[in-house]
N, C-alpha and C positions, 0 to 999 in steps of 0.2 A: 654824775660821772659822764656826762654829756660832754660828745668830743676825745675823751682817752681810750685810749685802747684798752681794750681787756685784756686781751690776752699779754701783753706788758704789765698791766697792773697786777692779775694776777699771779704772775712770775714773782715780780717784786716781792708783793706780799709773803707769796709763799716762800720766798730766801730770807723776809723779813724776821717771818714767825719761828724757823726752823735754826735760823745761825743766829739770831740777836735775842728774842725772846723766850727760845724755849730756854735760856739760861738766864734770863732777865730776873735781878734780885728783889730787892724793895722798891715799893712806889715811889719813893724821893729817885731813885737810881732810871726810874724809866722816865719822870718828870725831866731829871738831868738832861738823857738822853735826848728827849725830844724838844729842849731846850735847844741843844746844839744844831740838830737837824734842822729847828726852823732859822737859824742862824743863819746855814747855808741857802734856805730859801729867800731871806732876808740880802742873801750876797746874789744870788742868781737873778731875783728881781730889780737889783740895782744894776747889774751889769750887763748889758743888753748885748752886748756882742759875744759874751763870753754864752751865756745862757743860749742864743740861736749854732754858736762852733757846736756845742755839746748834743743839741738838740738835732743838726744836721747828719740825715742816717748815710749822707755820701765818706762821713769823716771815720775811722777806725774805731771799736772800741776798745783798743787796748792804748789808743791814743787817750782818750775821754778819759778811763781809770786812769792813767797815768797824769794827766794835768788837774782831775778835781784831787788826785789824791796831793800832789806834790803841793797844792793852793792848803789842803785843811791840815795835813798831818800835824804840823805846830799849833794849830788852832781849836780841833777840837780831837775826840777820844777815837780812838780806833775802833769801835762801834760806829760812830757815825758818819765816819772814811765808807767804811764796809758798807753801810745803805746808800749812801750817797755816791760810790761807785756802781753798785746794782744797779741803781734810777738813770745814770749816764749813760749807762752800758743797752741798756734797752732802748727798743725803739718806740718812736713815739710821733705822732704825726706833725706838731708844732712846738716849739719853744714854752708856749703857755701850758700846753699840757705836760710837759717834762717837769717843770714847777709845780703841776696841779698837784703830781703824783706823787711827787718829793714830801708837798706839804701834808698829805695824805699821809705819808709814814711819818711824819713827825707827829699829826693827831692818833696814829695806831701807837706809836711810843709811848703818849704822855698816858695817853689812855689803860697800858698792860697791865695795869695791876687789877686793875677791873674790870676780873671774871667772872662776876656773878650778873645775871637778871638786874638784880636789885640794884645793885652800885652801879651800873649803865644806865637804868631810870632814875635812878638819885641824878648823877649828873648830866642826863638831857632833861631834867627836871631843871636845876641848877641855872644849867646854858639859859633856858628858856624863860627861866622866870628874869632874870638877870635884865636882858632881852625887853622882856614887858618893863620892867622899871628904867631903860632905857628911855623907853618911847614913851613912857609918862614922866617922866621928867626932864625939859627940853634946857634948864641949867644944868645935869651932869651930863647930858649928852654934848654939851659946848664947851664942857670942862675937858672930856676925854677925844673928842675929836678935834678942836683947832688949832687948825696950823699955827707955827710957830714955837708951841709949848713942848718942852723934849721931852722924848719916850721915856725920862726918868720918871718926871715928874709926874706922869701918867701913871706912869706904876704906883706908884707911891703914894696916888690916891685910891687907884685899887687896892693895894695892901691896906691903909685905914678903911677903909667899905666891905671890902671882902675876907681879910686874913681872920682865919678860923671859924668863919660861917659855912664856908664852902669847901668842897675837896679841893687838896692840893693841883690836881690835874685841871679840876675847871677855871682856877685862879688862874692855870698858864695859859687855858686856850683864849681867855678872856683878853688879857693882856696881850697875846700875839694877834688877836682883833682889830685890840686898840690901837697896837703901834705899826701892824702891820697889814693893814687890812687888801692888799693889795688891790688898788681900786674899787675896793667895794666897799658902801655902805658901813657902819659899825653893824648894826641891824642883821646885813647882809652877810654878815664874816662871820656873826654869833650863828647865824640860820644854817649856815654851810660846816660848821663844824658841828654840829648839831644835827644833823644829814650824815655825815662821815660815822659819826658815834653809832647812830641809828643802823648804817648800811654794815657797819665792822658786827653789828650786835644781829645781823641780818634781820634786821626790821624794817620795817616803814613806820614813819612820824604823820601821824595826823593832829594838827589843829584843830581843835575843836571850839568854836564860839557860841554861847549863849547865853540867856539873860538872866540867867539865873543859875548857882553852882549845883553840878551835878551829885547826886548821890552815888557811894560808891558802890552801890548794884546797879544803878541804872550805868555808870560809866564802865564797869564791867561786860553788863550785854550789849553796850555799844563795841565794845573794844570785841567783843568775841564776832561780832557781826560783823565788821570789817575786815578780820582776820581771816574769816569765810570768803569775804569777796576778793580780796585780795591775794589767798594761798598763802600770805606769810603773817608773823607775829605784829602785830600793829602796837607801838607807841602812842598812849591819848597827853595831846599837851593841850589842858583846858584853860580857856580862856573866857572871863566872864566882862559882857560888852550890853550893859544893861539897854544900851539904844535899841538892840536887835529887839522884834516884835515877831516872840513867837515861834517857836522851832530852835534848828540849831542848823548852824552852816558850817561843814565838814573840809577842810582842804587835804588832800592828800598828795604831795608833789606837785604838780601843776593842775590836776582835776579838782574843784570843786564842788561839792557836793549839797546846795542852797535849800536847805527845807524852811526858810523862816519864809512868816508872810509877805516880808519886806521880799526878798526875794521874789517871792512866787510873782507878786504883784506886777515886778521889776521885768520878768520873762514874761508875762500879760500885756507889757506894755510894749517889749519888743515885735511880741509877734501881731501886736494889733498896728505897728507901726508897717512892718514889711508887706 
């Protein structure tokens, strides 16, 4: 969330959960939903001068609501007029962040049906394993990301790969990944929605690598032990990387936490160098 305001996103949110999802019906209906809303990021990302008018806090906001609503109303549901005038309406320090936060409610949408624990681990389980089989297979990763091949056809191999293995929610943030990754990575898009899920479920996601898979009491007393350090609910996405020697190397956001020997050795070698 590096760069947004809070006190805008929090706003947002709170008009999000209060006018659009405390009445939000079936899953397919908040997938719909947040189908559309990433549309509008999908139009804001292409149109750079319309996205900086909106963005710019010198411009009115009953000007803002009045021009993204008069662009969506034919296009998409009067839900997503409704969000997507909120996010306009607030203030926001750049262009890119007005997009961040937009797209932000488009992953709270596809996500509302999933209020439990367990279905928000299911699917940053999902995101993440997804993710890993990404990066170990270097032909579907050049199937799904090169230029050229239309966002159909991309789809359309995620629906043969994915459809009915996975929740319907993480088919779509997959695919809004894929087709949209807005300068980032595939890798990158999957990890940041996977962040967003973690931070709506007020967790932290920790990475976990090691050489061998964990038991699930020993990744239980890990997960309560971070939870400690931390003050909040931690997420373990374990990751098994048979090279590592020894220990386990922890990522939490951008802190690292290196217990392998490889490691230690590695911090041996820095400070014998300085």
């Amino acid at each position: 969330m590096r760069g947004i305001s809070r006190t805008s996103l929090t706003e947002v949110t709170r008009r999000l959960d209060e006018n659009v999802l405390a009445s939000a019906g079936t899953a397919q209906s908040g997938v719909a939903l947040g189908g559309e809303l990433f549309q509008v990021v999908g139009l804001l990302t292409e149109e750079h001068s319309l996205r900086r008018w909106l963005a710019d806090q010198a411009n009115p906001s009953e000007a803002k609501t009045g021009l993204i609503g008069s662009l969506l109303e034919s296009k998409v549901s009067p839900s997503a007029v409704l969000v997507a005038s909120d996010v306009v309406s607030a203030k926001w320090s750049s262009a890119r962040d007005l997009v961040d936060a937009l797209e932000r409610m488009a992953v709270y949408t596809t996500i509302a049906s999933l209020r439990s624990a367990a279905a928000l681990d299911g699917l940053e389980d999902e995101l993440f394993r997804f993710e890993r089989i990404v990066a170990a297979q270097p032909r579907l990763r050049d199937a799904l990301t090169r230029d050229g091949v239309s966002p159909e056809h991309k789809l359309s191999l995620l629906e043969d790969l994915l459809s009915g293995k996975v929740d319907s929610a993480t088919l779509t943030l997959v695919g809004q990944a894929v087709t949209r990754p807005r300068g980032r990575t595939l890798e990158q898009a999957l990890d940041n929605y996977g962040r967003i899920v973690a931070e709506r479920a007020m967790r932290y996601v920790a990475v976990v690598r090691s050489a061998v898979a964990l038991s699930e009491d020993r990744q239980s007393r890990l997960g309560a032990a971070l939870s400690r350090a931390y003050g909040r609910d931690i997420h373990l996405n374990i990751e098994v990387v048979p090279e590592i020697v020894g220990g386990l190397s922890i990522q939490v956001g951008d802190e690292v936490i290196d217990g392998t020997i490889a490691g230690r050795i590695a911090e041996a070698q820095r400070r014998l160098a300085g």
